[in-house]
C-alpha positions in Angstrom: -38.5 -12.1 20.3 -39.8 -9.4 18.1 -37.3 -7.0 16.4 -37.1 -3.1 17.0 -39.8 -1.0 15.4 -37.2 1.6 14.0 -35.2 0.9 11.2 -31.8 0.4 11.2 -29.8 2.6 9.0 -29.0 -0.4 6.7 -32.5 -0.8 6.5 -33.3 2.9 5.6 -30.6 3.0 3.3 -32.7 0.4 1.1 -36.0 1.9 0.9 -34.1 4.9 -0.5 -32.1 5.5 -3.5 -28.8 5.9 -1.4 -26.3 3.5 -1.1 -24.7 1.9 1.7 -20.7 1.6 1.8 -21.1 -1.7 2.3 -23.3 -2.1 -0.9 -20.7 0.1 -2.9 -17.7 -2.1 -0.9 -19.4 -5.8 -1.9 -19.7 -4.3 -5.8 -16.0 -2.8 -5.8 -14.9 -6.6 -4.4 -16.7 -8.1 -7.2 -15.6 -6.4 -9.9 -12.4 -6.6 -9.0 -12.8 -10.6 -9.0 -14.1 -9.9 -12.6 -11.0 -8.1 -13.7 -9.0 -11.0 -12.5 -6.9 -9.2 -10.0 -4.7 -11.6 -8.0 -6.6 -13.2 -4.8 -3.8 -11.7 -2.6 -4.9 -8.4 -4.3 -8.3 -8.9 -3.5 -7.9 -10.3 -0.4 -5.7 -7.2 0.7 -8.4 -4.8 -0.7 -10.9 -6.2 1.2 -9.4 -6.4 4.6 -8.1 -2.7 4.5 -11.0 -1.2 3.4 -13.0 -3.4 5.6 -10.7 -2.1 8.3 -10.8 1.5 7.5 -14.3 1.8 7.1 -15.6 -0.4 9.9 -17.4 2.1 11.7 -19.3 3.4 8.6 -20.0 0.5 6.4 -23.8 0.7 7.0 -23.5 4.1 6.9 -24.5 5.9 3.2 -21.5 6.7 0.5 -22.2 10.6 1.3 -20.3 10.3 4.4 -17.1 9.8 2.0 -16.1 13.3 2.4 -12.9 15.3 2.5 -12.7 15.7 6.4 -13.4 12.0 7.0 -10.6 11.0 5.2 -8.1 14.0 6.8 -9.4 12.3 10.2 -8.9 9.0 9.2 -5.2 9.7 8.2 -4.7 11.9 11.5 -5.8 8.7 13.4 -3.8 6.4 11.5 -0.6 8.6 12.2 -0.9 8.1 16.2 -0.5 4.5 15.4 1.0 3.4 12.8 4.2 4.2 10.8 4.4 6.3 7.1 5.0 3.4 5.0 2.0 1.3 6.6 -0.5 4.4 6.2 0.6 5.0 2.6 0.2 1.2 1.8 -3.6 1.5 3.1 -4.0 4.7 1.9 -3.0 3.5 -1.9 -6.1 1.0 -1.4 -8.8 3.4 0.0 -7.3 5.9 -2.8 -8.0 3.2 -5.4 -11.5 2.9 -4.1 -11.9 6.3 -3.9 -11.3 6.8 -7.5 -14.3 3.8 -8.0 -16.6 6.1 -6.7 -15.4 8.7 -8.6 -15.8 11.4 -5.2 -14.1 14.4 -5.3 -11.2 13.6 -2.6 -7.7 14.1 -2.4 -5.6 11.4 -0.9 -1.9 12.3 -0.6 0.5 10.1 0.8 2.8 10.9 3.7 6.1 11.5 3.0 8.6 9.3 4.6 11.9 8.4 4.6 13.6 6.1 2.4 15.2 2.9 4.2 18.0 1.1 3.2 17.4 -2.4 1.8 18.5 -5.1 3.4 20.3 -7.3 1.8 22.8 -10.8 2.8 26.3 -10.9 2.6 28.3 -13.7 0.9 29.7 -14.7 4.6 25.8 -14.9 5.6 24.3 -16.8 2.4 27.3 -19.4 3.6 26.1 -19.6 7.1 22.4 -19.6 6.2 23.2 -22.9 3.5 25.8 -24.6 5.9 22.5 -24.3 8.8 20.3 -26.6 6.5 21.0 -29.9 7.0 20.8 -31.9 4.0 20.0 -35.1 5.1 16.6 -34.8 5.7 13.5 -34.4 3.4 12.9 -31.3 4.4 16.3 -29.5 4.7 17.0 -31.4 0.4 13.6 -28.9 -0.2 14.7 -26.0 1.5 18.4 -25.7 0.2 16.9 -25.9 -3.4 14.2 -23.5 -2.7 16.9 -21.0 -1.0 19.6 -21.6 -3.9 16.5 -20.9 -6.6 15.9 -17.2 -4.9 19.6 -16.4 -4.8 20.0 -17.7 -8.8 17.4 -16.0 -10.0 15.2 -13.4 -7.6 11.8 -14.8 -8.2 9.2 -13.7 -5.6 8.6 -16.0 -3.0 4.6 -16.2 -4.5 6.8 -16.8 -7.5 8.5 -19.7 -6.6 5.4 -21.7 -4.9 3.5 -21.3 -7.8 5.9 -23.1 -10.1 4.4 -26.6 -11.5 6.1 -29.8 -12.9 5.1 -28.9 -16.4 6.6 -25.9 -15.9 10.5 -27.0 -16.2 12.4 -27.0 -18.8 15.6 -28.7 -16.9 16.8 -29.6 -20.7 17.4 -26.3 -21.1 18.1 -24.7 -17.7 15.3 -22.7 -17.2 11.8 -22.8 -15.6 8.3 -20.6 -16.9 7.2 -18.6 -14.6 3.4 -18.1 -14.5 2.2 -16.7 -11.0 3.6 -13.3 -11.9 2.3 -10.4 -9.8 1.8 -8.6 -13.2 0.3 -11.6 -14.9 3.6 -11.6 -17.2 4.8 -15.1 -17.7 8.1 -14.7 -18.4 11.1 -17.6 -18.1 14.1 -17.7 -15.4 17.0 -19.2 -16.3 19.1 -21.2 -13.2 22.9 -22.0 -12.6 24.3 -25.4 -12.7 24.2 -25.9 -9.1 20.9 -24.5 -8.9 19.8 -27.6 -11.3 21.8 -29.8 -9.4 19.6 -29.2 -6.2 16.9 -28.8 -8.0 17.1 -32.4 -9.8 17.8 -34.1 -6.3 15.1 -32.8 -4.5 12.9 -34.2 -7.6 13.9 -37.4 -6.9 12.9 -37.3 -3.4 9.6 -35.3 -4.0 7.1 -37.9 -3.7 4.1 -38.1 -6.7 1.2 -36.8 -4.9 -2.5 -36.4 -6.2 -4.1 -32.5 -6.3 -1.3 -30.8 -6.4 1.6 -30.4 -9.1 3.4 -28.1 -7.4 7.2 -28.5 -7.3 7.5 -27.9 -3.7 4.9 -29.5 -0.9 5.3 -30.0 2.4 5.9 -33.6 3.8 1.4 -33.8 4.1 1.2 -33.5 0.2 -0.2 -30.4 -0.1 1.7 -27.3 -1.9 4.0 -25.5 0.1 2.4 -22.2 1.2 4.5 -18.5 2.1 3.6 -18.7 5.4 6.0 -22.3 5.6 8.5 -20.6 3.6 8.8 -17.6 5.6 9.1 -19.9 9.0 11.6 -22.3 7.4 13.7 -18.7 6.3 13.3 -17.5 9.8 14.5 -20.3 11.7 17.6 -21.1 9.7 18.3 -17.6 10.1 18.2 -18.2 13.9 20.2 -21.5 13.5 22.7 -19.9 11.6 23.0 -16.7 14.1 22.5 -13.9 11.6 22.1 -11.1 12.9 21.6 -7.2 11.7 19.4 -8.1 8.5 15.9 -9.6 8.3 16.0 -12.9 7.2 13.1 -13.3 5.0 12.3 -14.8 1.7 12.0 -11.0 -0.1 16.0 -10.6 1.4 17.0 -12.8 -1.1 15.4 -11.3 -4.2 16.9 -8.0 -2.5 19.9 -10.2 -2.1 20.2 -10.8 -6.0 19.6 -7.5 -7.4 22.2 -5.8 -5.6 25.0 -9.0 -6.5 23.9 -8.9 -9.7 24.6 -4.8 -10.2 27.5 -5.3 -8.4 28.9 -8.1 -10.5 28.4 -5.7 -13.9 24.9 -6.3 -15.2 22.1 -3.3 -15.8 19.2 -1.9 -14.7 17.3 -2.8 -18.1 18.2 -6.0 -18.0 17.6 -6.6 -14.0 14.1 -4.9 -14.8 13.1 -7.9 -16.7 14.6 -10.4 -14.7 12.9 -9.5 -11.4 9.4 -9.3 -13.5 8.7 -5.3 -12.5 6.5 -3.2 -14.9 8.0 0.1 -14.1 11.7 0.7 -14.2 11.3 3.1 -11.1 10.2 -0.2 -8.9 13.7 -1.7 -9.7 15.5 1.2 -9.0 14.6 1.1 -5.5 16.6 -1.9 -5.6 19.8 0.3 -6.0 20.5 1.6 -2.4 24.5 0.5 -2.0 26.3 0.9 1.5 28.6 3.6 1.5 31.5 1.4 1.1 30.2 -0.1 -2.3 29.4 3.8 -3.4 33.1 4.5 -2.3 34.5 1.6 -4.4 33.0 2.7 -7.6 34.1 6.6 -6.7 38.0 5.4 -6.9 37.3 2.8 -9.6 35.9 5.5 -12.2 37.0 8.6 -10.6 37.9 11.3 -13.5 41.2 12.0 -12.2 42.4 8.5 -12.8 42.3 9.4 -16.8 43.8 12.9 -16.0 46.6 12.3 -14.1 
């Protein structure tokens, strides 16, 4: 069958000196992969801007104007909430700026939400749900234990390595940071305890050192982790919080403001590059804000 004797715009857009957003796209991509951005990162870039500019891609970069983008956002708004839009908008934005085009991309306003966070009546049901005497459930308690202890991302914890620990000393390097900032985490006792049995269970498997697999032999991925979170949630009955692996590292930043330690200090435990990041992490109840209000009140020196 012969093809069509008109060109197809992708096809016109070569025999001229314009380029195609897809072109432009594919070399954005790349360089990104030469910067060394994370593969989530790139992977996330990719598939949002492939998503938002679908129906242009063979289209040339001149149709990157300022109305396109206003109707973009106008369509995204019938469908989707603030905080999604303003995640995809932070990518097209960051492409935008690639291009160098003169186009303003403002986020939407929206409103802050409370962080969720576990109780200590909840982190008791969630441990007691995990039953211990399987392979699995030794895995899973350690795993669960290590995000309370310390508020490592879940991405975080995967990545961790037998030569990574240093159980001599109570602490474990951290080297899949999202900021490419190794940095070192130190665990409890009991974390170390758990820890050191599920070692002994963990069978020596070829191509992968990763501390936790799955019973195959292959590293544990987020996907598992966030099932395995989910349904011990569900086992456990928890209810008016998301149980997720990111609850925990909420989990642990409010405990550990609560229990007396600072922002500074939290800023470098969680592994954030910006102070403002961790301060989002500060959203107590109202209960916890009237606590402190009667603990340091300025009458109680003055009367």
């Amino acid at each position: 069958m012969g093809r069509n004797r008109k060109l197809t715009k992708a096809e016109l857009l070569l025999i001229s000196e314009e380029k195609s957003i897809q072109s432009t796209l594919d070399e954005f991509i790349n360089k990104c992969k030469r910067k060394g951005l994370r593969d989530t990162t790139v992977y996330n870039y990719s598939k949002v801007l492939g998503y938002l500019l679908f129906d242009v891609v063979d289209e040339s970069v001149a149709v990157l104007k300022q109305e396109f983008i206003d109707k973009l956002i106008e369509d995204m708004q019938t469908r989707m909430q603030p905080t999604t839009i303003n995640a995809r908008l932070t990518i097209l934005r960051t492409f935008i700026k690639y291009l160098k085009l003169p186009i303003d991309i403002q986020l939407l306003r929206c409103r802050q939400k409370q962080i969720e966070s576990f109780n200590g009546t909840q982190i008791r049901q969630l441990l007691n749900s995990i039953d211990r005497t399987t392979w699995n459930g030794v895995r899973d308690y350690c795993m669960i234990l290590m995000m309370l202890d310390t508020g490592i991302r879940s991405s975080e914890l995967l990545g961790i390595c037998l030569e990574d620990l240093r159980l001599d000393e109570n602490k474990i390097l951290i080297r899949n940071t999202k900021m490419y900032l190794q940095r070192y985490i130190h665990i409890t006792q009991h974390t170390l305890n758990a820890l050191r049995q599920w070692l002994s269970i963990r069978d020596m498997v070829e191509g992968t050192t990763a501390v936790f697999i799955s019973m195959e032999g292959n590293a544990y991925t987020t996907r598992m982790l966030r099932w395995s979170i989910s349904k011990y949630g569900e086992l456990a009955s928890i209810k008016g919080v998301r149980v997720s692996p990111h609850t925990f590292r909420h989990t642990f930043a409010k405990m550990y403001l609560q229990s007396g330690g600072n922002l500074f200090e939290l800023q470098r435990l969680l592994g954030h590059s910006d102070i403002k990041i961790t301060q989002r992490y500060i959203n107590y109840s109202s209960d916890d804000l009237g606590r402190a209000q009667v603990k340091y009140s300025p009458l109680k020196s003055i009367l």
